[in-house]
C-alpha positions in Angstrom: -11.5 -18.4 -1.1 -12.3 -15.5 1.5 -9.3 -13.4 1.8 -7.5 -13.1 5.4 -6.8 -10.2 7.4 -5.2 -9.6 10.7 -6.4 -7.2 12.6 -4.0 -5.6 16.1 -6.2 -3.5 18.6 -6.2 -3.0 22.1 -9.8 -2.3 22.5 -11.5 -5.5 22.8 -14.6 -3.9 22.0 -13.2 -2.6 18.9 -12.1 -5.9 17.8 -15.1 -7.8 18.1 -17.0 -5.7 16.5 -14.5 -5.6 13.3 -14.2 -9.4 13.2 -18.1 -10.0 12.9 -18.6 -7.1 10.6 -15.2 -8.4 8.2 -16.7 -11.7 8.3 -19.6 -11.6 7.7 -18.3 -9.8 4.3 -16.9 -12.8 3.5 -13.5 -12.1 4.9 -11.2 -14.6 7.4 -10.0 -12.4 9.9 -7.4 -13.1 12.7 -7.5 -10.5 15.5 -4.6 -9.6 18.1 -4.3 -7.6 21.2 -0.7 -6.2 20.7 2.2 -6.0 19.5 3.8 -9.3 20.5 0.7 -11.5 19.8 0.7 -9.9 16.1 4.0 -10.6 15.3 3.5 -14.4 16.7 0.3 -14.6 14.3 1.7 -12.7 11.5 4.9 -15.3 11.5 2.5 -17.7 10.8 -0.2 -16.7 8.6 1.9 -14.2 6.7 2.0 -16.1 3.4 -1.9 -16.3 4.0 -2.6 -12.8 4.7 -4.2 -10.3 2.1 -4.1 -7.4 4.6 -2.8 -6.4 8.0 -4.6 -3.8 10.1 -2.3 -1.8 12.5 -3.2 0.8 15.6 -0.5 2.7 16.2 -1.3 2.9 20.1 -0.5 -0.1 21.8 0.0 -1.0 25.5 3.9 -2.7 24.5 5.1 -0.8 21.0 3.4 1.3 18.7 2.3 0.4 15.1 4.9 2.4 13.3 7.2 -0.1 14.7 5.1 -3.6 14.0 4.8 -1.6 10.4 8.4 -1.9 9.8 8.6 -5.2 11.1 6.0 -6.3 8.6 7.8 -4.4 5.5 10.9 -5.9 6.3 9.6 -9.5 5.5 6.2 -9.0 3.5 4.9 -6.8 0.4 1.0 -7.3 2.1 -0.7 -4.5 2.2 -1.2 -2.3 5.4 -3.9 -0.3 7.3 -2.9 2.3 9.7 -5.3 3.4 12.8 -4.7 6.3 14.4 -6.4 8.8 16.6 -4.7 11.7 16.2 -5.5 14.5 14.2 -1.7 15.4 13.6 -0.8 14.8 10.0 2.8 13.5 11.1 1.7 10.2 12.4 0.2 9.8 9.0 3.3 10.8 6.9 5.2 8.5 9.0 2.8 5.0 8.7 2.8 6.4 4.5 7.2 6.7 4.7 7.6 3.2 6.8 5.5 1.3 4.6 1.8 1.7 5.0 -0.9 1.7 2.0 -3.4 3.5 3.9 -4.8 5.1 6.9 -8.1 5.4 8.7 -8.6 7.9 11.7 -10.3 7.4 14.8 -13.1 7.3 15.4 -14.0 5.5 11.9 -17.5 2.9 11.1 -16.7 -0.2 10.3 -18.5 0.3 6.7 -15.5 2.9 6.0 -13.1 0.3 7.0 -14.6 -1.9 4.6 -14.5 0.4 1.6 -10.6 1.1 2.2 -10.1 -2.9 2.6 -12.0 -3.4 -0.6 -10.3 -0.5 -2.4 -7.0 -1.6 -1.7 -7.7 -5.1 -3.2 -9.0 -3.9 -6.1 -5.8 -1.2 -6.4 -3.1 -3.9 -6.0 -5.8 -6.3 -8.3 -6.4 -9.1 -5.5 -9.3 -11.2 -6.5 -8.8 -10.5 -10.0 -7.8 -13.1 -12.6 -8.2 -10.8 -15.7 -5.5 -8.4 -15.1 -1.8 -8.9 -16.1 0.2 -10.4 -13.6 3.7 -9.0 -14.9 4.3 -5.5 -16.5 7.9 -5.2 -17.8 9.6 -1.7 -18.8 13.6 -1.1 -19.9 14.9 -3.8 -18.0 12.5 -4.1 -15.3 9.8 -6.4 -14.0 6.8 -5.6 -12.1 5.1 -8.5 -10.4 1.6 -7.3 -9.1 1.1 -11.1 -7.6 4.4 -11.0 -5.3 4.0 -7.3 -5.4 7.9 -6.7 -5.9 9.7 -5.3 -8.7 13.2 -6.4 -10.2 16.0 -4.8 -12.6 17.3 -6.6 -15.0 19.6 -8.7 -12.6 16.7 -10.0 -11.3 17.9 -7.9 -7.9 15.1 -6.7 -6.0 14.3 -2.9 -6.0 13.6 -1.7 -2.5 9.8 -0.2 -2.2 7.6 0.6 0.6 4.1 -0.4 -0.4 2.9 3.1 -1.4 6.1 3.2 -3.4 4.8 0.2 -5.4 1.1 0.8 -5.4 2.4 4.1 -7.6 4.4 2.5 -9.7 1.9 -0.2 -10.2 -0.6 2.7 -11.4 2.1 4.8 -13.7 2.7 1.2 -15.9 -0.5 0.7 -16.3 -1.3 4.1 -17.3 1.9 4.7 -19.4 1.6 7.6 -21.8 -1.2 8.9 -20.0 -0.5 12.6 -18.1 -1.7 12.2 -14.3 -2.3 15.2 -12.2 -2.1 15.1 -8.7 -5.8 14.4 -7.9 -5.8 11.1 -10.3 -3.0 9.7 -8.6 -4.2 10.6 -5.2 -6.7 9.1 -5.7 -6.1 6.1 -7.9 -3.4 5.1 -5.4 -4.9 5.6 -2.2 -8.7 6.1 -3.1 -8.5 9.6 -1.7 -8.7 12.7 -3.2 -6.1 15.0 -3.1 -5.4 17.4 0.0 -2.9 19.0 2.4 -1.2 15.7 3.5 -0.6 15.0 -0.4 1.8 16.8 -0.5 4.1 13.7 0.6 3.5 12.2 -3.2 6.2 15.1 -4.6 8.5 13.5 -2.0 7.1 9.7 -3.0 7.9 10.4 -7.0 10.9 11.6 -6.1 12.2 8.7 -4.7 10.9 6.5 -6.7 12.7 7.9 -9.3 15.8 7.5 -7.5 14.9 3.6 -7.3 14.9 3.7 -10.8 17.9 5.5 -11.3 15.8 8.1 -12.9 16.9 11.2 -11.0 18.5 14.3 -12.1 17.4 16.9 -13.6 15.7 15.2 -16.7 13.6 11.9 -15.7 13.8 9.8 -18.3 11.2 7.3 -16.8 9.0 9.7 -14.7 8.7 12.7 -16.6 6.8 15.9 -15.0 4.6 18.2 -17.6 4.9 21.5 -16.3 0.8 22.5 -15.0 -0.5 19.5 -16.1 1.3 16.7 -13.7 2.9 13.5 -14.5 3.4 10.6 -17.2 5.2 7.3 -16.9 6.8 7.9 -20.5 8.6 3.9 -21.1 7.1 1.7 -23.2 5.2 -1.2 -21.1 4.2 -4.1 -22.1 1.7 -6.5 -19.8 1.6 -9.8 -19.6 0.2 -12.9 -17.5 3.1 -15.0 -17.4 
């Protein structure tokens, strides 16, 4: 079953050219010329979609904006296009929601690589991995890509937020510096703008009620980096 993705640019060019490329590598992709025609098509495909694609310059809104829209529904992974150089616009698509971002001008075979590196991070396509991971009360579902508390209340994540959290489980007990999470959440390695993953661990501690000044879940190892110190287990049901 080819995965689908929907795809806003204003550049008709542009477009074009990324829905024969995505297709024919064996992706289904719905395209969209702003922001009111994506939000028509992502109301109805969104239970379909494996990945939204978002410009942040468009001729009625902006992408930061369709972004939130998206995360305020929908756990699907997200894309951000930008041409600037300015690393705010990137911070910002990273804080509303975003998984990653490409910058203009980018070849469509870099595209592809983030697409495919994105499904393989959040484990799309693959049947062997654990669908639940479950630590001191809570649930991590990588299929719905939410977790809950042991309510069953949903804890409030942007995508990035999750996309760590789905890598600390299933590394538990292991110390992560900076560079292995850069780049095992984002496929990136780690640079100025990475900074913003201090800021990201330190509020998804707070989701987990593990702030203060001794973590209990999320414990930092002083110039060495981080490890996810519950005990996990995995399971596919």
């Amino acid at each position: 079953m080819m995965r689908k993705i929907l795809i806003v640019d204003d550049d008709q060019k542009t477009r074009t050219l990324l829905k024969a490329y995505l297709e024919k590598n064996q992706y289904d992709v719905g395209l969209a010329h702003d922001g009111q025609t994506f939000l028509a098509e992502f109301n109805r495909y969104a239970d379909e979609l494996s990945l939204v694609i978002l410009d942040v310059m468009l001729p009625d809104t902006d992408g930061f904006a369709l972004c939130k829209a998206v995360r305020s529904r929908s756990n699907v992974p997200i894309i951000m296009l930008t041409a600037s150089s300015d690393e705010t616009d990137r911070v910002v698509g990273l804080e509303l929601g975003a998984d990653d971002y490409v910058s203009k001008p980018y070849s469509p075979r870099e595209l592809l690589a983030r697409i495919k590196a994105i499904h393989r991070r959040t484990g799309m396509g693959s049947e062997s991995a654990p669908r639940y991971y479950r630590f001191v009360g809570y649930t991590l579902d990588t299929v719905a890509r939410t977790v809950t508390d042991a309510a069953g209340g949903i804890v409030p994540l942007t995508g990035l937020d999750f996309q760590l959290l789905k890598y600390f489980v299933e590394h538990a007990g292991d110390i992560l510096d900076r560079s292995v999470l850069c780049e095992g959440t984002r496929g990136r390695d780690s640079g100025p703008l990475d900074r913003f993953l201090d800021v990201q661990i330190s509020r998804l501690r707070l989701r987990l009620n593990d702030g203060g000044k001794h973590p209990l879940l999320i414990k930092t190892v002083r110039g060495a980096g981080y490890v996810f110190s519950a005990d996990v287990t995995a399971s596919h049901a």
